[in-house]
ROSE-4610 file (N, C-alpha, C; in Angstrom, 1 decimal, always signed):
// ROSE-4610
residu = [X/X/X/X/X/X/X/X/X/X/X/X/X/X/X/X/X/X/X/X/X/X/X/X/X/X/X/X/X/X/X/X/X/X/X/X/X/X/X/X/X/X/X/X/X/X/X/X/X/X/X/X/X/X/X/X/X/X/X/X/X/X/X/X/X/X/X/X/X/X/X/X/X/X/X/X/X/X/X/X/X/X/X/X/X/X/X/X/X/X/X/X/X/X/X/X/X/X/X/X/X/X/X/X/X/X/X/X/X/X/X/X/X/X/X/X/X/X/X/X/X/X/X/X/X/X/X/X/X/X/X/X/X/X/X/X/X/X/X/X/X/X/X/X/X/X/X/X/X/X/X/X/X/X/X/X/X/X/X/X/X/X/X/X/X/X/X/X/X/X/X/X/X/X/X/X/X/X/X/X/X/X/X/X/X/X/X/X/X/X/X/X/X/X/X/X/X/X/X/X/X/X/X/X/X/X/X/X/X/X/X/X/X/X/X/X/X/X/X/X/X/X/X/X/X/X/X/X/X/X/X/X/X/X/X/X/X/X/X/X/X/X/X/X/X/X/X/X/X/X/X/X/X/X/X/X/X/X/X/X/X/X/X/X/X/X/X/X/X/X/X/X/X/X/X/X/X/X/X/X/X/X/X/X/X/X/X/X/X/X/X/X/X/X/X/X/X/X/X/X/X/X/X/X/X/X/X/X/X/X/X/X/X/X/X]
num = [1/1/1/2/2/2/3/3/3/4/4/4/5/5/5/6/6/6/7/7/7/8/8/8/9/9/9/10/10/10/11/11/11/12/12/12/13/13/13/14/14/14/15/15/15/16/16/16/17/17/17/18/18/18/19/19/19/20/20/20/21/21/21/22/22/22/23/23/23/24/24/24/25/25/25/26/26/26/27/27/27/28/28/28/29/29/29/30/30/30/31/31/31/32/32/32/33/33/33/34/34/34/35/35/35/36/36/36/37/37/37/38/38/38/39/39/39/40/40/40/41/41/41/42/42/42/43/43/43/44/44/44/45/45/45/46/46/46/47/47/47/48/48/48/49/49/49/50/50/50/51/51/51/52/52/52/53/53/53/54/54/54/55/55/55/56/56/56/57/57/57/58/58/58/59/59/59/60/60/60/61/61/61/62/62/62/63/63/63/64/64/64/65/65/65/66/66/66/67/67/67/68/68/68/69/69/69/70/70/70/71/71/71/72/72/72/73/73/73/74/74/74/75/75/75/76/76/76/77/77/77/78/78/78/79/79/79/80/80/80/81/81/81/82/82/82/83/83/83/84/84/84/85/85/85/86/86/86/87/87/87/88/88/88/89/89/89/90/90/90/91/91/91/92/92/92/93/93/93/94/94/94/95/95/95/96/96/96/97/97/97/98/98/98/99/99/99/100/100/100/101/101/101/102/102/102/103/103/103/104/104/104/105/105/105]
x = [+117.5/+117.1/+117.2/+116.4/+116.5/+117.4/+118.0/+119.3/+118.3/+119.1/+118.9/+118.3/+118.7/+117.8/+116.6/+116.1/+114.8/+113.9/+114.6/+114.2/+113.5/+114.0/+114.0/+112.7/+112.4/+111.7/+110.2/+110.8/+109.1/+108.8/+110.0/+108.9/+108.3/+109.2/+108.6/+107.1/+106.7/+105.4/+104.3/+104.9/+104.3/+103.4/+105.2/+104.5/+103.3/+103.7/+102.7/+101.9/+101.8/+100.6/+99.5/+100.0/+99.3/+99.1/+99.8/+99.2/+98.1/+98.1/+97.1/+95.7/+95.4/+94.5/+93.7/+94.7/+94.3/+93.8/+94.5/+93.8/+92.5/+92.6/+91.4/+90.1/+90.0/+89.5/+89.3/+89.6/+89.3/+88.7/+89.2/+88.0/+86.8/+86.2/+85.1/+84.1/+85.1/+84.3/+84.3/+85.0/+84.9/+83.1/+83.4/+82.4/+81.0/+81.0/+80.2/+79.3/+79.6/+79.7/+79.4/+79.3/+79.2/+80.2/+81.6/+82.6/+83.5/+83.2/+83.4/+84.9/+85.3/+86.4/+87.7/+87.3/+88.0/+88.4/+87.2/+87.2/+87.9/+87.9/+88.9/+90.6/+90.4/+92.0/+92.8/+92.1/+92.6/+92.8/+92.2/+92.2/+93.3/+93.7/+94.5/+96.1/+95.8/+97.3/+97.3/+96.1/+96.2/+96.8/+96.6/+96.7/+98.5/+99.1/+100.1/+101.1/+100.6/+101.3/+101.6/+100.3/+100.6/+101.5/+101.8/+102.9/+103.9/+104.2/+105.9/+105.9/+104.8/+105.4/+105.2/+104.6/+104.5/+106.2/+106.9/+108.0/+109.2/+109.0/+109.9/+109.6/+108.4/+108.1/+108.3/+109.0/+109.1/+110.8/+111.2/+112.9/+113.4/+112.5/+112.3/+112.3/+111.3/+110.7/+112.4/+112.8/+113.9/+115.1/+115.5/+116.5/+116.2/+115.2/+114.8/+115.1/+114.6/+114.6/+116.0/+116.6/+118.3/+119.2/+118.3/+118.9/+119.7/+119.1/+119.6/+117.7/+118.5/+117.4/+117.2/+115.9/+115.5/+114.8/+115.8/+115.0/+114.3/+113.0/+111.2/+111.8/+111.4/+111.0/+109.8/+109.3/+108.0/+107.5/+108.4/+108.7/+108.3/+108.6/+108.4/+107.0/+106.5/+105.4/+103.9/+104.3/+103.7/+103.7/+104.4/+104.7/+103.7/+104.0/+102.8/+101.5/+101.2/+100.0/+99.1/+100.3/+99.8/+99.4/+100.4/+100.5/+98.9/+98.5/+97.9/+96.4/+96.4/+95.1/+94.5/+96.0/+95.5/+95.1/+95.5/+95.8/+93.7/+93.3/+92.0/+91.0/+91.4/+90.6/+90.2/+91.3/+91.2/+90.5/+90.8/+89.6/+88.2/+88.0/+86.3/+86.2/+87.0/+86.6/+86.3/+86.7/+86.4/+85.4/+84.4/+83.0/+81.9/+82.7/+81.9/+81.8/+82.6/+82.3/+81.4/+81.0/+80.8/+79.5/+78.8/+77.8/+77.3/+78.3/+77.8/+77.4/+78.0/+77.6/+76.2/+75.8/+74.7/+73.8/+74.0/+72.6/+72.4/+73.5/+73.7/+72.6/+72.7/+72.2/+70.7]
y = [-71.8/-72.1/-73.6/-74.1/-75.5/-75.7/-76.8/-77.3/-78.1/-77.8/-78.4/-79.6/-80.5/-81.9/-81.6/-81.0/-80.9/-79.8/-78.9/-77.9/-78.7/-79.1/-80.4/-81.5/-81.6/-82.6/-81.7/-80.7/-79.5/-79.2/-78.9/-78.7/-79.6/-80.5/-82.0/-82.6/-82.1/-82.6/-81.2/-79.9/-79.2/-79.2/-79.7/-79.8/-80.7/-82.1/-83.2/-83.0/-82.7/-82.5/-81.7/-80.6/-79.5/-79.6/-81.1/-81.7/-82.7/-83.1/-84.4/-83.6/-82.6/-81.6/-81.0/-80.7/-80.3/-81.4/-82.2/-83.4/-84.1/-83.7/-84.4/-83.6/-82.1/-81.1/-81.6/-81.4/-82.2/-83.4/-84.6/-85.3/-85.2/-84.1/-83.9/-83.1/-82.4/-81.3/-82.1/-83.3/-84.4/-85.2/-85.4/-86.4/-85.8/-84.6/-83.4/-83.2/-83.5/-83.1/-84.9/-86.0/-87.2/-87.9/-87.3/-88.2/-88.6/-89.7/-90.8/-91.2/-91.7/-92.5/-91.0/-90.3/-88.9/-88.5/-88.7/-88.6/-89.7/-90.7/-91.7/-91.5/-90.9/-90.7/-89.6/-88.9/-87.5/-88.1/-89.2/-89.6/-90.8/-91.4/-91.5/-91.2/-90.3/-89.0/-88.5/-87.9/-87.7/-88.8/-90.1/-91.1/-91.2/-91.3/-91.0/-90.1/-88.4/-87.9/-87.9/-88.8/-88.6/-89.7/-90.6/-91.8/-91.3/-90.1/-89.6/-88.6/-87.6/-86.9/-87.8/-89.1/-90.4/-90.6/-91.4/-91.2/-90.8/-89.3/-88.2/-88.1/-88.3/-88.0/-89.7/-90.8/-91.8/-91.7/-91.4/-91.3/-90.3/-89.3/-88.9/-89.0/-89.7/-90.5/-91.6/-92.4/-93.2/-93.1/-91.6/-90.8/-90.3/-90.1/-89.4/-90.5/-92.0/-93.3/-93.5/-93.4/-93.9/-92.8/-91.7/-90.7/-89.6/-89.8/-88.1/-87.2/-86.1/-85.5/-84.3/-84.3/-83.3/-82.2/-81.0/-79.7/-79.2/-79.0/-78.4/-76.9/-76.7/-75.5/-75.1/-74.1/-72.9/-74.0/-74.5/-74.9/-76.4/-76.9/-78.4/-78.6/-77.8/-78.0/-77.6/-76.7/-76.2/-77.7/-78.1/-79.3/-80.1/-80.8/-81.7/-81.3/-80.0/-80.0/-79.7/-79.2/-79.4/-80.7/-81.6/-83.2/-83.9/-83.1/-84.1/-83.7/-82.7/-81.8/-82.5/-82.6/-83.0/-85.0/-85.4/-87.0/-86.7/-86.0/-85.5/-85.8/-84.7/-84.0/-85.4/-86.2/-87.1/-87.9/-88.1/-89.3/-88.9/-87.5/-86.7/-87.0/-86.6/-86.3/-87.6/-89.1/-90.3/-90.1/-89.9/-90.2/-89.0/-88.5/-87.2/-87.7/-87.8/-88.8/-89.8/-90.8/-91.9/-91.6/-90.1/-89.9/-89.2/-89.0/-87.9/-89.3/-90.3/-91.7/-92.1/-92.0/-92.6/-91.3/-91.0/-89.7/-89.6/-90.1/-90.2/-91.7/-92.5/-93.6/-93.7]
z = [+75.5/+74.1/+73.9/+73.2/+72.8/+71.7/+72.2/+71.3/+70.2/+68.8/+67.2/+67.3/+67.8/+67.4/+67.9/+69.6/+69.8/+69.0/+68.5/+67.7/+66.9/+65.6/+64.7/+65.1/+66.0/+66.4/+66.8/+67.5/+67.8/+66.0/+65.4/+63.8/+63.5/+63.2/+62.5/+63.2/+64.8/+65.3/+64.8/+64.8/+64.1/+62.5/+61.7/+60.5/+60.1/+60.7/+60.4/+61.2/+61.8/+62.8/+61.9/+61.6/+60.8/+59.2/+58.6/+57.8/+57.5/+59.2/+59.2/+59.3/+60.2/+60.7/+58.7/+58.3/+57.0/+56.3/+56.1/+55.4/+56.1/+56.9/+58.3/+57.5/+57.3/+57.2/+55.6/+55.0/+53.5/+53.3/+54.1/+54.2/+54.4/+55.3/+55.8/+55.1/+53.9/+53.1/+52.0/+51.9/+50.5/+51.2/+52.4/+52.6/+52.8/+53.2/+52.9/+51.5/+50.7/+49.1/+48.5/+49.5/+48.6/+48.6/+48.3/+47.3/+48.3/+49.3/+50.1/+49.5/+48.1/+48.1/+48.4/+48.2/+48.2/+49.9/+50.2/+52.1/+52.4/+52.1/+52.4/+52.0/+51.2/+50.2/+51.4/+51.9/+52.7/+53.8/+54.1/+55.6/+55.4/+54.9/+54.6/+54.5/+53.6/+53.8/+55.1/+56.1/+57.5/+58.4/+57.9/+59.1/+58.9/+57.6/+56.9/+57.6/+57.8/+58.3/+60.0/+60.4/+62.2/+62.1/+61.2/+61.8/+61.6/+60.7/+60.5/+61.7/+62.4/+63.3/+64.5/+64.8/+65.4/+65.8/+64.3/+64.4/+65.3/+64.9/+65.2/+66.9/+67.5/+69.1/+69.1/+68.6/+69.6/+69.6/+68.7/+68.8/+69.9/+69.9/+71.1/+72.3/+72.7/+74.0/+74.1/+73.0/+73.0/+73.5/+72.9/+73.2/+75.3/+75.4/+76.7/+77.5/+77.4/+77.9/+78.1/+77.4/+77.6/+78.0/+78.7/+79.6/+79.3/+77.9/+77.3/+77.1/+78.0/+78.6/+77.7/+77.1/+75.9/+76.7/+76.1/+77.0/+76.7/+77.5/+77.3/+77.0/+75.8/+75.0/+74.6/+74.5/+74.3/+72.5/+72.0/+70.3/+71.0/+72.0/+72.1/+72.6/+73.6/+74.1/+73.0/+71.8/+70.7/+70.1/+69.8/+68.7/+69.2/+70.4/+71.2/+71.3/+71.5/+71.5/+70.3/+69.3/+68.1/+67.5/+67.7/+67.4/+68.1/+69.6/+70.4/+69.6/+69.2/+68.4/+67.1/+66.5/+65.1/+65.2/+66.0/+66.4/+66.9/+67.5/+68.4/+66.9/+66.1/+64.9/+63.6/+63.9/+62.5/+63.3/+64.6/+65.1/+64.9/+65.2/+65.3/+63.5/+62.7/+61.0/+61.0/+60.8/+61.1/+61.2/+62.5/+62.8/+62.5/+62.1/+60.9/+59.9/+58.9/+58.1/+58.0/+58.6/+59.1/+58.7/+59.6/+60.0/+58.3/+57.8/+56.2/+55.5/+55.9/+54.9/+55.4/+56.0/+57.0/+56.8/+56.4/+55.9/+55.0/+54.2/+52.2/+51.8/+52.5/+52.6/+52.5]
């Protein structure tokens, strides 16, 4: 079982991860609809939440570097690939976007 702090650290890449993806997703259906400054506002709060689960996976990596060894949990490997998804999604909503402006045009 994974010990508390990594526990703590698989949510925390879960939660934001899974808040940037949502906000990613709201941009898209803002920019969809026209209202650009709105798709920017979401994107935004997305880019927002990947620096706090950002954060939480570099104190991580920190802690790992100076040889305290964080144990791979079913919860840690979830976290990351949740993290690596939503990090994926806001870069594609970006150029979706991009593309809703350039057709509005």
């Amino acid at each position: 079982m994974a010990d508390q702090s990594s526990l703590e650290v698989a949510m925390t890449l879960i939660m934001y991860g899974g808040e940037a993806k949502s906000c990613a997703v709201e941009a898209i259906a803002a920019a969809k609809g026209g209202d650009f400054p709105r798709a920017a506002a979401k994107l935004e709060l997305a880019q927002k939440a990947l620096l706090q689960a950002h954060h939480a996976q570099a104190e991580m990596l920190t802690k790992e570097a100076q040889g305290e060894n964080t144990e791979l949990s079913l919860f840690m490997v979830h976290g990351q690939d949740h993290l690596m998804t939503s990090i994926a999604f806001v870069d594609l909503a970006k150029e979706i976007i991009d593309l809703h402006k350039k057709f509005k045009e």
